[in-house]
N, C-alpha and C positions, 0 to 999 in steps of 0.2 A: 504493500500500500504506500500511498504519497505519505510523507511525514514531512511536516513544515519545520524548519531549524530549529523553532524555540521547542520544541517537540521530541526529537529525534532523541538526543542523550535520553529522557523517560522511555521510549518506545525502545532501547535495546537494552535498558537496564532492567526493566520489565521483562524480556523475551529473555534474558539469560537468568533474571529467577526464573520461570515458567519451565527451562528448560533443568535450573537444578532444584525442580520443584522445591523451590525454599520454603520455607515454612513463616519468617515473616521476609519482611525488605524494608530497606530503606535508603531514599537519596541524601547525604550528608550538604552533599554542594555541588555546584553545578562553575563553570567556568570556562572563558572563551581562551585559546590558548591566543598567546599573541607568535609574532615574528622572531621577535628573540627565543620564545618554547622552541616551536621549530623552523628553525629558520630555512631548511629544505623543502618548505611548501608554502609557493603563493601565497600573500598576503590576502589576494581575494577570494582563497578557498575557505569555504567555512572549517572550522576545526574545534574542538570542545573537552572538557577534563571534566571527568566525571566521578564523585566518590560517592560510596555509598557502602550498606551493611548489608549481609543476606545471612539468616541462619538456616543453614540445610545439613541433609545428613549424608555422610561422607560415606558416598559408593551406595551404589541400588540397592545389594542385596548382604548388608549388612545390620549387624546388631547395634550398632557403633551409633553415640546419642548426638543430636543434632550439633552444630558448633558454629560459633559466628564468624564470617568470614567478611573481612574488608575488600573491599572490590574497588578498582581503579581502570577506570575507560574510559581510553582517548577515540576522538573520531574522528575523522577526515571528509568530505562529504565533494565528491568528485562529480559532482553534478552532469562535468561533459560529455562523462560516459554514463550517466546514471547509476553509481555506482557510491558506495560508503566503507570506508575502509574501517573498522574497529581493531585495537591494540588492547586487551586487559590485562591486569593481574589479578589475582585473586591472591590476600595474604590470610590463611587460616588461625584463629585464636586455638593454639595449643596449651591451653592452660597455664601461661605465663602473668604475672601480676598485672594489674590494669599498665602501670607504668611501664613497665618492660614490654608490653605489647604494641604499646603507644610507639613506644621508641623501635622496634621493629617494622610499623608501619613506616612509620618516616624514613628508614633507613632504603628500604622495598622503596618508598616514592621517590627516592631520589633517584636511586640504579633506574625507574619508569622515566622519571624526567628526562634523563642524561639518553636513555632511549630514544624518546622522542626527541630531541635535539637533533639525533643524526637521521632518524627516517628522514626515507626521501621515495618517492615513486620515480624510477628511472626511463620506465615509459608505459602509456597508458594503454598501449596495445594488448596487453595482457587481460586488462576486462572487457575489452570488445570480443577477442577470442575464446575470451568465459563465457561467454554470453554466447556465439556459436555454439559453439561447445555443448551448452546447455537447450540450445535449441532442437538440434541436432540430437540431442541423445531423446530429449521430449518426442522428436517426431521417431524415430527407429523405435522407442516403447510401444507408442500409440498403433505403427505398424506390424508390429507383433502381436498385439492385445486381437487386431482382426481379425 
């Protein structure tokens, strides 16, 4: 579906609970990266930092009790090819003191930051070709299903 900017960070931070069926969530803050973040991509491309919390349980078919995990997702929003790039981390509460976990996050955000600093898309042939790619296997399915 179309997702408007002011939108888009909620619409995948949602879709990646959904997918590790978390049990609650939450967005901490929201944030536009600038030029200096990452300086390997167009000023005029949208781009976004996103933190948040999700408590889920670790692995499908486990006994293992739910745990809160700090989530960090950057986005790129490559409009030309209709395309949205996402980068996460996910940093798991292992049972470390509030403080020591705090400082574990920061430590994870900064190795993400220094990440995003050197992304870069080297050429954007690669989702046009996805996008064949994807087309192409859609229509070979559909001609087998007949």
């Amino acid at each position: 579906p179309e997702v408007v900017d002011s939108e888009v960070g909620k619409y995948y931070f949602d879709d990646l609970a959904d997918c590790n069926e978390a049990l609650e969530k939450e967005i901490k803050a929201t944030a536009t990266l600038s030029v200096t973040q990452m300086p390997q991509i167009d000023a005029s491309i949208p781009k976004l930092l996103l933190e948040g919390r999700q408590k889920i349980v670790p692995g499908k078919f486990t006994e293992k009790p739910a745990e809160d995990v700090h989530i960090l997702l950057a986005l790129v929003r490559l409009k030309s090819v209709e395309s949205d790039v996402l980068l996460s981390l996910s940093i798991p509460f292992k049972g470390e003191t509030p403080e020591a976990y705090m400082h574990k996050v920061e430590k994870y955000k900064g190795i993400f930051m220094k990440a995003l600093h050197s992304f870069r898309v080297i050429s954007l042939e690669v989702f046009s070709q996805v996008m064949v790619a994807q087309i192409y296997s859609r229509h070979t399915i559909t001609r087998k299903l007949h």
